[in-house]
N, C-alpha and C positions, 0 to 999 in steps of 0.2 A: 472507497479505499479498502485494499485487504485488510482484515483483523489482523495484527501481530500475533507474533509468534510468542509467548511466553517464553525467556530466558536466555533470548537470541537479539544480541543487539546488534546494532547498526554495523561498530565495527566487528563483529564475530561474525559479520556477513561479508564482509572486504574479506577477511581474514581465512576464512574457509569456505567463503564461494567458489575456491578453486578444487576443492574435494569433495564438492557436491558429487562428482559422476565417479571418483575411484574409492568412494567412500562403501558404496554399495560392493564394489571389487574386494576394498579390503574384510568386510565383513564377510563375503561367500571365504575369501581362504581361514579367515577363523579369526581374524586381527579384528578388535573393535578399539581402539586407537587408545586402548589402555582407561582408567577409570577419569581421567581430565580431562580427553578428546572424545571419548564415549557419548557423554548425554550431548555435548554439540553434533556429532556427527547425523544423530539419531534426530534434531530438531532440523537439522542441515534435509533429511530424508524427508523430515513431513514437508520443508517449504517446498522441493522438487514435487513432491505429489500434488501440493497447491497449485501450483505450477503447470504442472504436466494438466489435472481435473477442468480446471478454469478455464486457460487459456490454449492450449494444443489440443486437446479433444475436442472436436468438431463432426456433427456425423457428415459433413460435408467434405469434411478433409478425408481423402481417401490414398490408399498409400500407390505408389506407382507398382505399374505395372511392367513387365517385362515380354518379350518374344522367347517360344520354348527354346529356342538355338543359343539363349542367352546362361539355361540352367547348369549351374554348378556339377561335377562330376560328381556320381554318388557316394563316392570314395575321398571325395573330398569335401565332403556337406558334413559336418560331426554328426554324431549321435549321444546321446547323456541320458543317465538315469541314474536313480540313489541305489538301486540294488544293481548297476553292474560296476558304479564304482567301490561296493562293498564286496561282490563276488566275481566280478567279472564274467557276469552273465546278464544278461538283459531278462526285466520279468517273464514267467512266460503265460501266455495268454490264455483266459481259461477255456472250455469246454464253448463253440457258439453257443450248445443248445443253454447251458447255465451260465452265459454273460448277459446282461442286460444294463440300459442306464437307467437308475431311479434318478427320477425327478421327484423332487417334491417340498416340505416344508411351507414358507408362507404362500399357496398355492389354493385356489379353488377346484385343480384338476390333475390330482398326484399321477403321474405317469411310468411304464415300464415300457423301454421304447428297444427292440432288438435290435439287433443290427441288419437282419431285413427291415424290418419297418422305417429306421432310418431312411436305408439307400432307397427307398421307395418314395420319399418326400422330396420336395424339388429343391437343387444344389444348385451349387455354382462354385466354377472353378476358375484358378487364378494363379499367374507365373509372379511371385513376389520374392521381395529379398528380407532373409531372417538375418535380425541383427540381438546376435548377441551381447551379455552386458561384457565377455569377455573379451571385446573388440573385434571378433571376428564375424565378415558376413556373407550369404549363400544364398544363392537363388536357386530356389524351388518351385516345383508346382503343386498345389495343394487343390483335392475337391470337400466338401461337406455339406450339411445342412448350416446355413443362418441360425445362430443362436436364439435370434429372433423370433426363426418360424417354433421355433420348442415355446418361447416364449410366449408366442400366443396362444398355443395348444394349452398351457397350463394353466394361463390365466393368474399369473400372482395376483395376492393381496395390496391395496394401496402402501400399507406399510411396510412392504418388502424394498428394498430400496440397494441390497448387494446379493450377491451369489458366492457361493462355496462349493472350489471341484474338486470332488477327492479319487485318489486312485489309489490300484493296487501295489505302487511303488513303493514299497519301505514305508506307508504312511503322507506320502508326498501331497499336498493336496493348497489352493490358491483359492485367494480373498477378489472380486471384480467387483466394481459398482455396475449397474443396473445399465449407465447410461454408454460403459461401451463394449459391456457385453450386447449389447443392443444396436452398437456400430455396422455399417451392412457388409463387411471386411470382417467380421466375426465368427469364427464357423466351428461346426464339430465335424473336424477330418476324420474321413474314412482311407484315401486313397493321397497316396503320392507319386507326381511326378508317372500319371496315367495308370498306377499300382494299385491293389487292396495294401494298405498301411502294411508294413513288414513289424515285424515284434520292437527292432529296434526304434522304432520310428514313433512307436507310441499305441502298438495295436492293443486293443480291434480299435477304441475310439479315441480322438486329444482334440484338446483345444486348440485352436491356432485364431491368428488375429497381426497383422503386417504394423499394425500398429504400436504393437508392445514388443518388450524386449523376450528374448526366447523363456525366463522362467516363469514367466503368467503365461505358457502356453503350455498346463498341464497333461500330461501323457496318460495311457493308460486309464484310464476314465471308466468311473464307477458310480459314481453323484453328482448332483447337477441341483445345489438345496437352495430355496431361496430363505434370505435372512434379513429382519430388520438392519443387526445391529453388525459391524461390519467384522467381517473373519482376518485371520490372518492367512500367514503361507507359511510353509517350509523355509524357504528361504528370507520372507520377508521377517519372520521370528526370529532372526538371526541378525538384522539388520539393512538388508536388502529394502530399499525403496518400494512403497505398497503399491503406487499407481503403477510403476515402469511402463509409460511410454515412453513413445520414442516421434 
């Protein structure tokens, strides 16, 4: 039987199992349901991630696929970031020769991985559909490396157990556990929809992963740390669900 939730009874689970999913919507617009519905909404969050960790993450479960004639117009696929909803510019991407991902933290094998070196390891590409938490969703095609194959190259520590990706976005950066950064649907995009990644899109490198909801799929990409103990997010510090699958 699962462990209980501390402060979350039985019926506060009749009672707000139905804001389990608009709950994480109402925190992204700024509303955390005031100081009475606040700490439930927030205990409401961890049992979806219990939820989501346990029993939907399966590396067997893999999210469907789609035929390229099926993908969204690019014009009608969104795009999002925190510095273009501050300036109405999307980041801009630095220098190849001075971009790089550091990997490293609980690691036996700290890495600087260019973006040649990336597209030289072996990818794999995929027609899938991104579901946003804001109800909206887009099929795209994405190619990368397997988080995985980095994952081996590094070599974590036994006690590394989550990852933390940060980017050059305003500070933007996401908490993943180990087991589905490790998913074989987990990738670090270079190219969209048969493209080198556009700026908007999350250049040079981002997260992507069909299995979560679009803000665990960090853009802009600059870190890649592994950590015992588990990180937060941008959004998830805000009240947004930590697991967000889907």
């Amino acid at each position: 039987m699962a462990e209980p939730i501390p402060g979350l009874t039985r019926r506060d689970l009749l009672r707000l199992g139905v804001a389990a999913g608009p709950a994480a919507l109402l925190a992204a617009c700024g509303w955390d349901g005031g100081p009475t519905l606040e700490p439930r909404l927030r205990l409401v969050s961890r049992l979806n991630d219990w939820v989501g960790e346990k029993i939907f993450l399966r590396r067997q479960r893999l999210a469907s696929q789609y035929p390229v004639s099926a993908r969204t117009e690019a014009g009608h696929f969104p795009a999002y970031s925190i510095t273009y909803n501050e300036t109405r510019r999307y980041p801009g991407a630095p220098e190849s020769a001075a971009w790089a991902l550091e990997v490293g933290g609980l690691v036996r094998h700290p890495l600087r991985l260019t973006r040649e070196m990336l597209e030289a390891l072996p990818a794999i590409t995929y027609t899938v559909k991104h579901h946003c938490v804001e109800g909206w969703t887009a099929i795209g095609t994405w190619t990368g490396v397997p988080v995985s194959t980095i994952v081996g190259l590094a070599q974590p520590a036994a006690e590394a157990h989550y990852l933390r990706f940060d980017s050059f976005d305003r500070g933007y950066y996401n908490g993943w556990d180990l087991a589905s950064a490790m998913h074989p649907q987990t990738i670090l995009a270079f190219a969209w929809n048969d493209r080198p990644l556009a700026t908007n899109r999350g250049a040079p490198l981002r997260l992507y992963s069909p299995i979560k909801l679009g803000y665990k799929m960090t853009k802009y990409l600059t870190k890649m740390t592994f950590t015992r103990d588990r990180p937060g997010g941008y959004w998830e510090d805000q009240g947004y669900p930590w697991f967000g699958g889907i």
